[in-house]
C-alpha positions in Angstrom: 94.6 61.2 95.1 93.3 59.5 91.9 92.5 61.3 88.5 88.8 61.3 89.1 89.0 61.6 93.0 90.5 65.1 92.0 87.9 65.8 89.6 85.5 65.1 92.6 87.1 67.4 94.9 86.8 70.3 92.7 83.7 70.0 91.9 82.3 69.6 95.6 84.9 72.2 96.5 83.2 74.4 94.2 79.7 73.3 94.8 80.6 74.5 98.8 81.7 77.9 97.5 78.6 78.6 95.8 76.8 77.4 98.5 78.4 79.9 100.6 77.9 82.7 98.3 74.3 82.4 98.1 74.3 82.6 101.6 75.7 85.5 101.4 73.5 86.9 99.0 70.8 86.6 101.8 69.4 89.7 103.0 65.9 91.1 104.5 67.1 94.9 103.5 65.4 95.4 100.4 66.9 98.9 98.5 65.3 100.5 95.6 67.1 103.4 93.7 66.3 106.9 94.7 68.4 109.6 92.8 68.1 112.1 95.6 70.3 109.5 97.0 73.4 110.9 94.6 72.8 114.3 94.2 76.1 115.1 96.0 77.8 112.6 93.7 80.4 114.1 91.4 78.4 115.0 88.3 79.8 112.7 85.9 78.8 109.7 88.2 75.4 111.4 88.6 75.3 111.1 84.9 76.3 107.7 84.7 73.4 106.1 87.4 70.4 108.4 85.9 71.7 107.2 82.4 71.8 103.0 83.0 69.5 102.9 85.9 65.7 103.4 86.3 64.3 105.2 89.3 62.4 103.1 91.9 64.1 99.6 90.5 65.4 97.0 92.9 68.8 96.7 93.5 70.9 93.7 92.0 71.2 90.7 94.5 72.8 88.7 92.8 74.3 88.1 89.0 75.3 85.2 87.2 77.2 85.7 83.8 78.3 83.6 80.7 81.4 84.8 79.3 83.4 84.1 76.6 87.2 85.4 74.9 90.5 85.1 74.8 93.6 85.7 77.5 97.0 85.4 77.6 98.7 83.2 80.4 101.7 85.4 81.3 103.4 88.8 79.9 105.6 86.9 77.6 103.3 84.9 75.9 102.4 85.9 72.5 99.9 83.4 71.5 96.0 83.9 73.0 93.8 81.1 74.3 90.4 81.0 74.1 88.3 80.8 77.5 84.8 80.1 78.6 83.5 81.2 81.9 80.8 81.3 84.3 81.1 83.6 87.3 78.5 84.5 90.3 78.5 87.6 92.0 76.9 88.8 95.4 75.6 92.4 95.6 75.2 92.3 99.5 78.3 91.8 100.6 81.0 91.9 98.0 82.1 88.7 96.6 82.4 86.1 93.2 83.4 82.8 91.9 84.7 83.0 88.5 85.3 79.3 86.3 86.4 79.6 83.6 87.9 76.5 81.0 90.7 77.6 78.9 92.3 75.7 75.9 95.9 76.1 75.6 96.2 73.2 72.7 94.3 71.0 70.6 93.7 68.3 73.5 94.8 70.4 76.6 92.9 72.5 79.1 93.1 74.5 82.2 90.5 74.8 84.4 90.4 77.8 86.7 88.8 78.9 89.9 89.1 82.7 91.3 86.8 83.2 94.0 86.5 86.3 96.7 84.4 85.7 99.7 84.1 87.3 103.4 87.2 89.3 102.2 89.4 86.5 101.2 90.4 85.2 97.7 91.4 81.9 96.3 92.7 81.6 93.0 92.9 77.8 91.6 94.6 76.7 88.4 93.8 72.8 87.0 95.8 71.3 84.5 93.3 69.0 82.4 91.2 69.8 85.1 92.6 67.6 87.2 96.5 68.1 88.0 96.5 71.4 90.9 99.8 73.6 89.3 98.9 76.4 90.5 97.1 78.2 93.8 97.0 80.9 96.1 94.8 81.6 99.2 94.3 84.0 102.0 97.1 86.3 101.2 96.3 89.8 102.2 97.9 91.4 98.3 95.3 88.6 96.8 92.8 89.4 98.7 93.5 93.3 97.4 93.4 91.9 93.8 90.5 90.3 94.2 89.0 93.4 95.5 90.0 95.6 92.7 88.3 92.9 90.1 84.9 93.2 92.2 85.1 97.1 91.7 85.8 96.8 88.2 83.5 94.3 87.2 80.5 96.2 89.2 79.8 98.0 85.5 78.2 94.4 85.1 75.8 94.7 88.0 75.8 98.1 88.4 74.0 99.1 91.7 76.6 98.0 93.4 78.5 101.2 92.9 75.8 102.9 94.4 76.4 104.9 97.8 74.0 102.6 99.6 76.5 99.4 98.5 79.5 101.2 100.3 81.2 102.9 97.3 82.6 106.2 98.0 83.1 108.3 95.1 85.7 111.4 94.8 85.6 114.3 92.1 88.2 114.3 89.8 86.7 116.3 86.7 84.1 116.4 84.1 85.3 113.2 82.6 86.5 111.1 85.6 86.2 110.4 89.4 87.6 108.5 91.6 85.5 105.1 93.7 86.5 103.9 96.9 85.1 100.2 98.3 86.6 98.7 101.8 85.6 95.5 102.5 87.7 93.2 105.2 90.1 95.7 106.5 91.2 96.4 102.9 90.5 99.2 100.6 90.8 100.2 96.8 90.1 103.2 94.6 89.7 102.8 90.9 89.2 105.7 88.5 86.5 105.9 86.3 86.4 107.3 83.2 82.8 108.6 81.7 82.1 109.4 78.0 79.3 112.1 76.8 77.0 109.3 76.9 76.8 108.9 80.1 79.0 105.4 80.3 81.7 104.2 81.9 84.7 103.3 79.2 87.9 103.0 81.7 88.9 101.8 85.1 92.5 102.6 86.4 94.5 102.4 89.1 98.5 102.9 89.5 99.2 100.2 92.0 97.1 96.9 91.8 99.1 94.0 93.3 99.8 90.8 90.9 101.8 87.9 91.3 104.9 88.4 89.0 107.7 85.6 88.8 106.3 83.8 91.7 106.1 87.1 94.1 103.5 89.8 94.4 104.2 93.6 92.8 102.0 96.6 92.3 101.8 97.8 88.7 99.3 99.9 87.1 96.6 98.0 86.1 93.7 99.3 83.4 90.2 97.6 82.1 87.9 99.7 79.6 84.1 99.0 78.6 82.2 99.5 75.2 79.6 98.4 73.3 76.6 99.0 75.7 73.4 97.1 75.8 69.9 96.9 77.1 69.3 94.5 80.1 66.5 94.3 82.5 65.7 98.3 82.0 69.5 98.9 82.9 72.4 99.7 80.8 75.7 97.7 80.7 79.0 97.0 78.3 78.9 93.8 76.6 82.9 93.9 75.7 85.9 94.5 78.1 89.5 93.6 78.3 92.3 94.4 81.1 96.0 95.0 81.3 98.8 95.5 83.3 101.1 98.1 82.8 104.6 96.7 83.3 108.1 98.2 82.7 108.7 96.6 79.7 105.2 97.9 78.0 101.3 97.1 77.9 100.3 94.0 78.1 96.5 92.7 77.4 96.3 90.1 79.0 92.3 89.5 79.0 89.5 90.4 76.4 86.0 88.7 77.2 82.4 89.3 75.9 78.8 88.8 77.9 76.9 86.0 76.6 74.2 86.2 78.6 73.5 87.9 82.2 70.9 87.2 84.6 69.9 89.1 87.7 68.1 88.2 90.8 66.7 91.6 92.5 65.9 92.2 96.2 62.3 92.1 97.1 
């Protein structure tokens, strides 16, 4: 396949996944938050909704979000590369597609495509976004990975960690608790961890699967959220970054910043 006939592919490739996705997002159920809906929520969740939600809004549909930051391509790399991304997320039924362009040198880029839909992921990596070196599909650890991410990333679009979106949610103490989401025969628990305030400032769990030296392992794995701002009447971290914890030690691997966020909300 040619240079550009690659460059085609992608594109349409990725065109057809958004497609999908939309449809997805396609629903006549239209939910509005009620907090007599999580009054037998552990109370630090409670906190957390009644603090960055409003009562009687519309639940998130859909989001689309600009980020932008730095990652590290593998835990022995010391240098960090700067990325910028655009991902879409479906409230309905879980799912994204993440694209993100990172430089690794003055004249080279990678292009790469993570996407999680009907509980399967794809992961694609594009050197000068064009040559395939890397990718990964249907695997059921992926799919698990990709999972995880959603769960995380739902402080961004945050009805989606309501009950009424599937997420369980387990007591733990005054300060954490622990959410539960199944989707496609596969489920994950994160723990949250709430400040005074009312926000969520750490996700953790001790055995997220990631592909190490070209086979998949479970490590602990660990995201936290600050700086908190004001967006469409709802509350939500600007900054994050994410980690693995390995035997060797930490290592940050991703640190990224919302540019801009944009909601579409069932009615």
């Amino acid at each position: 396949m040619s240079f550009c006939a690659l460059i085609r592919y992608h594109e349409n490739n990725t065109e057809k996944m958004l497609s999908r996705l939309n449809s997805q997002c396609n629903s006549h159920k239209v939910l509005y938050v009620d907090f007599k809906n999580i009054k037998a929520l552990p109370e630090p969740v409670r906190r957390y909704f009644k603090n960055i939600l409003q009562e009687g809004q519309p639940f998130i549909k859909k989001t689309y979000i600009v980020q932008s930051g730095e990652l590290t391509t593998g835990p022995k790399t010391k240098e960090w590369s700067s990325f910028q991304a655009e991902e879409y997320v479906s409230s309905v039924k879980p799912g994204f597609i993440w694209k993100a362009r990172v430089a690794i040198a003055s004249l080279l880029h990678l292009k790469i495509l993570d996407t999680y839909m009907d509980g399967k992921a794809c992961g694609s990596v594009l050197l000068f976004s064009a040559l395939k070196v890397a990718s990964e599909k249907e695997n059921k650890k992926l799919n698990s990975g990709a999972l995880f991410r959603y769960l995380a990333e739902a402080v961004w679009y945050p009805t989606s960690l309501l009950p009424e979106n599937g997420v369980t949610w387990t007591p733990i103490d005054q300060e954490n608790a622990l959410a539960t989401l199944t989707d496609g025969g596969i489920s994950v628990s994160l723990k949250f961890t709430f400040n005074d305030k009312g926000e969520i400032i750490n996700v953790y769990t001790d055995k997220r699967y990631g592909l190490f030296e070209g086979e998949y392992r479970q490590y602990p794995w660990e995201g936290s959220f600050s700086n908190y701002i004001e967006k469409n009447g709802m509350r939500i971290p600007q900054r994050g970054q994410v980690g693995w914890h390995l035997p060797e030690g930490f290592w940050l691997f991703w640190k990224g910043k919302i540019e801009e966020i944009e909601y579409t909300f069932m009615q």
